[in-house]
C-alpha positions in Angstrom: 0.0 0.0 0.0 1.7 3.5 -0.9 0.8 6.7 0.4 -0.5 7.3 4.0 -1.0 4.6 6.5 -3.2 4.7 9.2 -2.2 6.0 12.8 -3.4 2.7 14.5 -0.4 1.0 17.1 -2.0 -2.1 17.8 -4.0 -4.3 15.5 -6.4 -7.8 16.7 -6.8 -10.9 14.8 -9.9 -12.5 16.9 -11.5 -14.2 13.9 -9.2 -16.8 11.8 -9.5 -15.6 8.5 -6.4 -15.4 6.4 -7.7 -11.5 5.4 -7.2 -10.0 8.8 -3.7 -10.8 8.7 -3.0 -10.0 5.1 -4.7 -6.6 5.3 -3.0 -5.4 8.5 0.1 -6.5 7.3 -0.5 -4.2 4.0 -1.5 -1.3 6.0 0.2 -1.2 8.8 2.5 1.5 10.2 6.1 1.2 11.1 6.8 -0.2 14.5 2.8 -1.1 14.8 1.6 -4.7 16.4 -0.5 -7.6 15.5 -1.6 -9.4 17.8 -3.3 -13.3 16.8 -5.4 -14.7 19.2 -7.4 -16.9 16.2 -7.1 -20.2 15.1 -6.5 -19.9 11.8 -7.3 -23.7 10.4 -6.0 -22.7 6.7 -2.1 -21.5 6.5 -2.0 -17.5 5.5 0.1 -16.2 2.7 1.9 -13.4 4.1 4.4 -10.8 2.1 7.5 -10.7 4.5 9.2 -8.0 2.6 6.2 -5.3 3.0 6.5 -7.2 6.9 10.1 -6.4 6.7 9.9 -2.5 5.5 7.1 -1.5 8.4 8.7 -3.9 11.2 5.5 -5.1 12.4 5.5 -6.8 15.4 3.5 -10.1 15.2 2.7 -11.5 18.6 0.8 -14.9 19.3 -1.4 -16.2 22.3 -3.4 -19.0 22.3 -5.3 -19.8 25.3 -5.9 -23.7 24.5 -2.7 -24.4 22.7 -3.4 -28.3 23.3 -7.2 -28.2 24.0 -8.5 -26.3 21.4 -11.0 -29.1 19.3 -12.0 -30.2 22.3 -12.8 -26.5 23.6 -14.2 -26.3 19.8 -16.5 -29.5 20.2 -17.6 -28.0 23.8 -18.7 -25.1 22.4 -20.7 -26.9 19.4 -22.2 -29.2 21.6 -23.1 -26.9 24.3 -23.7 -23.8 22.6 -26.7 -22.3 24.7 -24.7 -21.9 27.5 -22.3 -20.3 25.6 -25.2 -18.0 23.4 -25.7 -16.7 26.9 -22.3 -14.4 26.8 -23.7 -12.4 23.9 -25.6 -9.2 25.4 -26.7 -7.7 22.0 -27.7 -8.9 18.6 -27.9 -6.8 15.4 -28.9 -7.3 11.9 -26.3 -7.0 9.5 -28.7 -3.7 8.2 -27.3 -2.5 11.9 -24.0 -2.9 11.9 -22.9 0.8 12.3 -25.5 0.8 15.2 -23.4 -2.2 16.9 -20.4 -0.9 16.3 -21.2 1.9 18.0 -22.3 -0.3 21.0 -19.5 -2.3 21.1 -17.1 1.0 21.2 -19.3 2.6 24.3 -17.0 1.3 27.0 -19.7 -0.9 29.9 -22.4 -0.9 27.6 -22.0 -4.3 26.5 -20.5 -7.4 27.1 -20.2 -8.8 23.7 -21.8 -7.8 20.7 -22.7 -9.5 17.3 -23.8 -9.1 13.7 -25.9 -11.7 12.3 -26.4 -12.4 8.7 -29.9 -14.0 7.8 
């Protein structure tokens, strides 16, 4: 990406998809950080000289690094319990509505965009 880069330090990978990672890594700023907290089940192409140039910092955290089918199964099996952490739901004809939720620090405790 040429020209101006946007002013944001810290980027967040929470949701696997190999576009997160290729986009921040396009956009970033020098010195910025990306931090991957997905399980990304596909491997991600990644340009390591644009990496390189910017000197993005990459970090990794994984919360179930052995567990995580099983954690994934549990969560299939079981998801009312887990439906329960969502506080809002929008339509994706709302998104700019959750978003703003989701920003409003206390408001909510997790937010979502469904697409019917």
């Amino acid at each position: 990406m040429r020209g101006v880069r946007p002013a944001t330090d810290i980027y967040l990978d929470a949701a696997g998809v190999a576009v997160v990672p290729q986009t921040v890594t396009s956009i970033a700023k020098h010195g910025a950080t990306l931090g991957i907290v997905a399980a990304h089940k596909k491997p991600v192409e990644l340009d390591f000289g644009g990496i390189l140039q910017t000197e993005l910092n990459i970090v990794w955290a994984m919360g179930y690094p052995t567990e995580i089918f099983e954690v994934t199964d549990d969560i299939v099996e079981n998801w009312e319990k887990y439906a329960k952490i969502i506080s809002h739901r929008f339509p994706f004809a709302q998104t700019l509505e959750a978003l703003e939720l989701a920003a409003t620090p206390g408001a909510a405790d997790k937010v979502t965009v469904v697409f019917d």
